[in-house]
Structures are given as C-alpha cells and as structure tokens.
C-alpha positions in Angstrom: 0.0 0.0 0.0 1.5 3.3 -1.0 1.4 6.0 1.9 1.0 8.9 -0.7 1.3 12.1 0.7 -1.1 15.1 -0.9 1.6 17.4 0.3 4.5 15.5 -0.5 6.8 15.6 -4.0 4.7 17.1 -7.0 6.2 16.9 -10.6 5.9 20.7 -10.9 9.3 20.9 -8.2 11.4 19.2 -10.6 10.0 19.4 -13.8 12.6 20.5 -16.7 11.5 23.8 -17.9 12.3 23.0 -21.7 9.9 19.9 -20.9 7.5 23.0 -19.6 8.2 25.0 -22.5 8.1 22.4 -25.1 4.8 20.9 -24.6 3.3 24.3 -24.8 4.2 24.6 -27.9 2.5 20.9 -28.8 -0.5 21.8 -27.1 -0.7 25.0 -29.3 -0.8 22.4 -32.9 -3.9 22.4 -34.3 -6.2 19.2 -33.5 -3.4 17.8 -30.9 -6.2 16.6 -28.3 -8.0 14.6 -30.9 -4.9 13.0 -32.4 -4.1 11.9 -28.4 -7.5 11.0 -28.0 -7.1 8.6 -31.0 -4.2 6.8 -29.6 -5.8 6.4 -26.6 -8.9 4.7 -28.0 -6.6 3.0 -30.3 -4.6 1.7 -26.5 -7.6 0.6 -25.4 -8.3 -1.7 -28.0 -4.8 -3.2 -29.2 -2.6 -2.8 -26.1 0.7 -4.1 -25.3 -0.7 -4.7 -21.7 -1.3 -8.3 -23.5 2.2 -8.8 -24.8 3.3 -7.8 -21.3 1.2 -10.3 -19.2 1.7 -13.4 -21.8 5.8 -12.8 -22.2 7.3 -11.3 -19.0 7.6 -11.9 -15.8 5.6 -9.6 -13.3 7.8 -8.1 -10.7 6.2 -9.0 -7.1 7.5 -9.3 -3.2 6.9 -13.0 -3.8 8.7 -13.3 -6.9 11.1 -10.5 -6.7 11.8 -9.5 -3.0 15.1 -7.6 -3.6 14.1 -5.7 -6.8 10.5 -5.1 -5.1 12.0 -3.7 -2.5 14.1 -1.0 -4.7 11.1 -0.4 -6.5 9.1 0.8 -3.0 12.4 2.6 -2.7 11.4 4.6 -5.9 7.8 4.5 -5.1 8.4 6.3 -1.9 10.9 8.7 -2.9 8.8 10.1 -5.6 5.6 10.5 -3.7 3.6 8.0 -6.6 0.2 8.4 -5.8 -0.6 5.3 -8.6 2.0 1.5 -7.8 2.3 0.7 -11.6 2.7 -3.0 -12.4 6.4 -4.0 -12.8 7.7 -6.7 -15.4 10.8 -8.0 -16.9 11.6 -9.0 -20.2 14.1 -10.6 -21.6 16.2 -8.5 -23.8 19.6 -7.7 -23.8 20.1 -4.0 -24.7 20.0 -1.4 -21.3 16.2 -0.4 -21.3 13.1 0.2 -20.0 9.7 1.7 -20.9 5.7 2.4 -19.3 2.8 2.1 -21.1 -0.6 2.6 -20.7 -3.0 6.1 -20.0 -5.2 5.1 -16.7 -3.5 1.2 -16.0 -0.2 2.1 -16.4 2.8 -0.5 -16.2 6.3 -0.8 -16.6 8.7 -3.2 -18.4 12.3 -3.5 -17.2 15.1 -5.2 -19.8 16.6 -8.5 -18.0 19.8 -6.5 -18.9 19.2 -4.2 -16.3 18.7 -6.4 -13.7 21.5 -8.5 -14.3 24.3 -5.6 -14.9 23.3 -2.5 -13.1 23.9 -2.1 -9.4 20.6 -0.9 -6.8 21.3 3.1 -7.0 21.5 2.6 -10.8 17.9 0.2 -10.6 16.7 2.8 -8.4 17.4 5.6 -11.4 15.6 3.8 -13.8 12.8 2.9 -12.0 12.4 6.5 -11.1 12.8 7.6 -14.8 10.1 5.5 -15.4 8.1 6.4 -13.3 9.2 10.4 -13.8 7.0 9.8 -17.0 3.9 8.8 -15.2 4.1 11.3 -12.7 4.2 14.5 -15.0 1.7 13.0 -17.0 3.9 12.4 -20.7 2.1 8.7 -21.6 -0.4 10.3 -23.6 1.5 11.9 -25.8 4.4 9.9 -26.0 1.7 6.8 -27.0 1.0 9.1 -30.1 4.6 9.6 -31.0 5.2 5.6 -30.6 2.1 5.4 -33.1 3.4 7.5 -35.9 6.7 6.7 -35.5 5.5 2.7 -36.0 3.6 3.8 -39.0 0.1 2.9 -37.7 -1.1 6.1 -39.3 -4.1 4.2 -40.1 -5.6 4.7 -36.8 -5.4 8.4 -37.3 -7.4 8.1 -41.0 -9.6 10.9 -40.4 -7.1 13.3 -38.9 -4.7 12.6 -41.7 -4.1 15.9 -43.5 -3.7 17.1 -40.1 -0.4 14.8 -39.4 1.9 17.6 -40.2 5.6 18.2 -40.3 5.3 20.7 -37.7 3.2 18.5 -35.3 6.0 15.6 -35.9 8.9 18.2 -34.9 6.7 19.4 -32.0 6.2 15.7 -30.7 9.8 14.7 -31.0 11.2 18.1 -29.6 8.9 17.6 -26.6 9.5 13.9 -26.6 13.1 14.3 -26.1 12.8 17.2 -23.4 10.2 14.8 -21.5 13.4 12.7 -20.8 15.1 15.5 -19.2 12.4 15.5 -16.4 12.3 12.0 -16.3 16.0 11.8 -15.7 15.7 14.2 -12.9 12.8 11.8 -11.4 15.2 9.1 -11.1 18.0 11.0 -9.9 15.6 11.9 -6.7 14.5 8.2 -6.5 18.2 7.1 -6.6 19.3 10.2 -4.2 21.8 12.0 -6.3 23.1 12.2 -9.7 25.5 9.4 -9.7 23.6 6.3 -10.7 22.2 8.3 -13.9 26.1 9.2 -14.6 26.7 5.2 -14.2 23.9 4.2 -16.0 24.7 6.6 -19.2 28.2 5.3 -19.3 26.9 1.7 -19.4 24.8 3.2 -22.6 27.9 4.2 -23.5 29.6 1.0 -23.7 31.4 1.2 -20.2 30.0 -2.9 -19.1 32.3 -4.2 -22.2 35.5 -1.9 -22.6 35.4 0.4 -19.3 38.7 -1.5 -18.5 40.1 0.3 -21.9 38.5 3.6 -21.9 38.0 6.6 -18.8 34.6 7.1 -18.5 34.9 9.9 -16.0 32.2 12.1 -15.8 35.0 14.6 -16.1 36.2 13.0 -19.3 32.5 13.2 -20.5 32.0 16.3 -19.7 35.5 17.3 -21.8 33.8 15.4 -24.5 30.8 17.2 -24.3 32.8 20.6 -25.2 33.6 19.1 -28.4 30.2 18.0 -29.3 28.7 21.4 -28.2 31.0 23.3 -31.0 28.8 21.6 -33.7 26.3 24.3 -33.5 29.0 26.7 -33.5 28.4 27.7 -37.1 25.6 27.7 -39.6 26.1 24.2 -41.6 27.1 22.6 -38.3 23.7 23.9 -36.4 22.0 22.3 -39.4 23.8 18.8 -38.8 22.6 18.8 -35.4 19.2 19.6 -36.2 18.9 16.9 -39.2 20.5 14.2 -37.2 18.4 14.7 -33.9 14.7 15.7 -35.1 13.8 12.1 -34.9 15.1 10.8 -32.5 13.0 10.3 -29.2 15.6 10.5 -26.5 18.5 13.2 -26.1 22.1 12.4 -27.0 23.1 10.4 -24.4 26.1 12.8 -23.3 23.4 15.3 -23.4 21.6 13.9 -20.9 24.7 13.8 -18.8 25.3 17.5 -19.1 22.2 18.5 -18.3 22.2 16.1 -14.9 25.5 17.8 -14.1 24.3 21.2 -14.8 21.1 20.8 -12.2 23.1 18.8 -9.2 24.8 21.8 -9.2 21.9 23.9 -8.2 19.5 24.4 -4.8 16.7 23.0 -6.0 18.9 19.7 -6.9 20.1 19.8 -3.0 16.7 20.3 -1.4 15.2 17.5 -3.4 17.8 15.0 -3.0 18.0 16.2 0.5 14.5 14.9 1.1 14.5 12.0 -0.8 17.5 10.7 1.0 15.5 11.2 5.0 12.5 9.1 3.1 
C-alpha cells in the first residue's frame, strides 16, 4: 500500500522547464487533443498490456523480493500516488519503458537487472516512473504510433499529421526525458547512478577497462560536441540528425544532470528524498 502524501513531492518541483516550454508549444498544434484522443482509444483496444502479461515476468515481493524492494524505494521517494505494475523482459540491450493512460505498467530489460547495481535500478525505475508522474504517456503513445507507421488509426485526422506537429512531438518527446532523468535522480538520491547508467549506454559494461569514462572525461567530451552548433552548416547537422530521435544524446543527458546537481533546488530535493 503506498502512503501517498497530498503534500508531499509534485512533478511541478522538478519538472525541466524546456519539458514545460516544449509541450506548450505541442498543445498550441492544431487538433493535438483529438490525435491523443485517437491513440488512446486506439490503447484501449490493441494494447501491449497483452504482450506484457503473456511474455514477462511480473515483478512482485513474492517473486522478486530484492528488486521489489528498490522499486518501493522509488515508489516512496517520488511521492507515486498510482503502484504501476512491474515486469521483466528478456532483452539484452540497457532499457526500460511504461505504457498505458489510466492502467499504467512498466517493463524493465533483463539487462538491467542482471548488470546494473541498486542506485542505478533505483534511477531507472524512477525515470520510469518520472513519465507517469508528470503525466507524458499520452503523448508519448502518439509519437510511438506515428513513428510505427500505424497512421491508419489516425485516417480521419490525416491531413492534419503535419511536419510541424512531428517536430513538436519529437522536440517535446526528447525534453520529457530530461524530467524523467531528474525523477530518477531523486529516486536514486543523487546524480551518480544516472552518470553510471549513461556510461553503461555508453559502452562502459564491455571496454570500461580500456576507456575513462569519468564524468569529467565526458564532460571534456561534451565541449567538443557542443562546438557543432557553433556555425551555420554545423547547427544544421545537429538539427537533421536529432529531429527524430525520441531520446536526447546520451552525453546530453549527462550534461544537463551535471548542470542541475549543481543547483538548490537539486540539493533540497535530494536532500529529502535521501531522509525518506
């Protein structure tokens, strides 16, 4: 039983404000709400819930006591309101994802749970659950559903799937993440299991033994991938090779961490998350 406090953690203390500032501007494209309202119905009546149930394995304190117990960790941390189903899957790539509008559930890759250590667990489960808490399912359902080419669903809206809408949904998309990361840096208490976690992403599990993956050798790294919007043709590479893509560049994501655990909101918030 979750002990949710009405006066406890809301998404609004942590929220990224270019996650703020970005679905704005999606709300603001013409016919968004019934295009969301369409996946929805279209959840309701094909949803992976089914996949979930008949392939993985549902995390519970009976059959999972360890990783249950991280996930109340996270649960707790984060003020959840909502306990979404956990599973595991077997796949071998570092990964997770939630589904669902009202029932909402999350799938963990077996990958994670063999590799990563509890802080680390704790940060993704508090990503994922990040997403739930600030509300993104809905629209990140719709993305999922164009980007699979199911545009069939959305027949009668389809002269209003526009270019713009797609950049407005990705652009969010990725900024949603930024949030998201922040959630699981409060479940995990601090910034260092998202760092770990992102280096793994980074190939760290296979050839860490051969390469420093400092954060300060990251963030060195980062420098050099800044200066690619340093000029006109190189601001246009960026944009081409990222407008698609659902997640930020993974060293992105580290900056941004390192940027915020540098600030007072960052200190308060882990502050309390560590006493819960």
């Amino acid at each position: 039983m979750i002990n949710y406090d009405p006066n406890g953690l809301k998404p609004t203390e942590y929220e990224h404000p270019l996650d703020k500032a970005a679905l704005e501007v999606l709300r603001k494209v013409p016919f968004v709400d019934k295009l969301v309202g369409a996946a929805v119905d279209f959840s309701i009546k094909s949803s992976s819930y089914l996949e979930t149930v008949g392939n993985c394995c549902r995390v519970t304190k009976e059959t999972a006591p360890h990783i249950y117990d991280i996930y109340e960790i996270a649960l707790k941390r984060l003020n959840m309101h909502v306990e979404p189903q956990l599973f595991i899957k077997l796949e071998y790539d570092y990964n997770a994802f939630t589904s669902g509008i009202n029932d909402t559930f999350i799938v963990i890759n077996s990958s994670c749970i063999q590799d990563v250590d509890d802080d680390e667990l704790l940060y993704i489960l508090g990503h994922e659950l990040g997403h739930i808490k600030s509300g993104h399912l809905k629209y990140h359902m719709l993305a999922q559903l164009l980007k699979s080419g199911l545009e069939g669903v959305f027949k009668v809206y389809s002269h209003l799937v526009t270019s713009s809408l797609m950049f407005a949904l990705y652009d969010w998309q990725r900024k949603s993440e930024l949030t998201a990361d922040r959630a699981g840096m409060i479940a995990a208490g601090g910034s260092e299991a998202l760092y770990s976690f992102c280096q793994r992403i980074m190939g760290r599990s296979d050839c860490g033994k051969y390469i420093d993956f400092s954060l300060e050798s990251i963030l060195d790294q980062y420098d050099d991938f800044s200066t690619i919007n340093g000029n006109v043709v190189g601001k246009l590479i960026y944009i081409m090779q990222t407008v698609m893509i659902d997640h930020p560049w993974t060293i992105e994501r580290i900056k941004k961490a390192d940027e915020w655990s540098k600030t007072e909101q960052y200190e308060k918030l882990i502050s309390a998350a560590e006493s819960v």
